[in-house]
Each structure stands twice: as structure tokens, then as C-alpha cells.
C-alpha positions in Angstrom: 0.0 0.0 0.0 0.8 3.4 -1.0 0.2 7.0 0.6 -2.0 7.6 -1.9 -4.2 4.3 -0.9 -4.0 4.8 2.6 -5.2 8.2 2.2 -8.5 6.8 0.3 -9.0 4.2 2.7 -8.8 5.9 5.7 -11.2 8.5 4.2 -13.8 6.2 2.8 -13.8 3.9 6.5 -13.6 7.3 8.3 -17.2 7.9 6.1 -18.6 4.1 7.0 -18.1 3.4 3.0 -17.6 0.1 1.8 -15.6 0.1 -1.8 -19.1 -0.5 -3.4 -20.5 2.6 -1.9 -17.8 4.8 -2.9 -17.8 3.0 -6.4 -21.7 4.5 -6.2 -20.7 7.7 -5.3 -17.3 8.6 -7.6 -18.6 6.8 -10.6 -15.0 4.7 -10.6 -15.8 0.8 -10.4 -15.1 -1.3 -7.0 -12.4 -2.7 -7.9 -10.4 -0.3 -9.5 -11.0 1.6 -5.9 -9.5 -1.2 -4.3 -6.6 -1.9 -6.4 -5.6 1.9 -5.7 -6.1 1.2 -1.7 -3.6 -1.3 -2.1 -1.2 0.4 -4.4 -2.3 -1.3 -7.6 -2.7 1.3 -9.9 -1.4 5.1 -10.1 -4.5 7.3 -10.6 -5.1 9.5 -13.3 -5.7 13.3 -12.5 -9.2 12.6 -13.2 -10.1 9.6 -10.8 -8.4 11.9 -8.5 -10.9 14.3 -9.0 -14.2 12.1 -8.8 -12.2 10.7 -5.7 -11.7 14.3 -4.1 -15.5 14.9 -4.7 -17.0 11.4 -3.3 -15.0 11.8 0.0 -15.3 15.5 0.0 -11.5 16.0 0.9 -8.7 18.6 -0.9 -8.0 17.5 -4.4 -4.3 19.3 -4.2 -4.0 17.0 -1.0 -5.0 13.9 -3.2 -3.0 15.2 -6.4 0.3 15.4 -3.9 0.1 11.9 -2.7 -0.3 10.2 -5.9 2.9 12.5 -7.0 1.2 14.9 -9.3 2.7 18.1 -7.4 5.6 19.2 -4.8 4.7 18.8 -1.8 5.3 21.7 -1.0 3.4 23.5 -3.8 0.6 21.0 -2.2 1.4 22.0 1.3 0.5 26.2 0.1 -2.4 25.1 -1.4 -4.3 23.5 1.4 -3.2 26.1 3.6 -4.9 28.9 1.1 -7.5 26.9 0.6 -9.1 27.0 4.5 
């Protein structure tokens, strides 16, 4: 497992989601859900997105940990963002 897919979990068990019901929400299928909570696949910036959305968390968080951005470009974001 990844950053990135301990991030998602943690978010979507913190939410009482099973991989289905996130599946539901973001429109991405079960298993490719899971295979990114285990480190499986690297997401696209668009997954990311529908991800960010379902679990209504900081996409520039979720774009760092999958290694789209610095982390510290990541890091300014979140903090303008609140």
C-alpha cells in the first residue's frame, strides 16, 4: 500500500463506506478503488478528481500523494485553501 491508498481508505472507513458505496458515489468501479487502496494502480488526474469529490476531501492534498505536485506546492495550497 501506498500514501496515496491509505489516504482513500482511511477516508472512505472514516465515512462508514464500503468500496461499493464509494464505487456509487465517484462513478469509478469497486475494484479499481480497491486496487488503488492497495497500491495497484497510479490514478489519473481525473479519478483523483471524482475521488476528491466522493470523500469530499482537498483534491491538491490527493494530487500530492499520488505525485502529481511538490509537496510543497501541495502544502500552500491546502493552507490557502481553508
Amino acid at each position: 500500500m501506498n500514501a496515496f491508498g491509505e489516504k482513500i481508505k482511511k477516508l472512505r472507513l472514516e465515512k462508514k463506506l464500503t468500496l461499493r458505496e464509494l464505487a456509487n458515489i465517484s462513478g469509478l468501479s469497486y475494484s479499481f478503488i480497491g486496487s488503488l487502496e492497495r497500491g495497484g494502480f497510479k490514478p489519473s488526474r481525473d479519478s483523483i478528481h471524482h475521488l476528491s469529490k466522493a470523500l469530499n476531501n482537498e483534491e491538491s492534498e490527493l494530487l500530492m500523494l499520488a505525485g502529481f505536485m511538490p509537496n510543497d506546492s501541495a502544502e500552500l495550497l491546502i493552507q490557502l485553501s481553508k
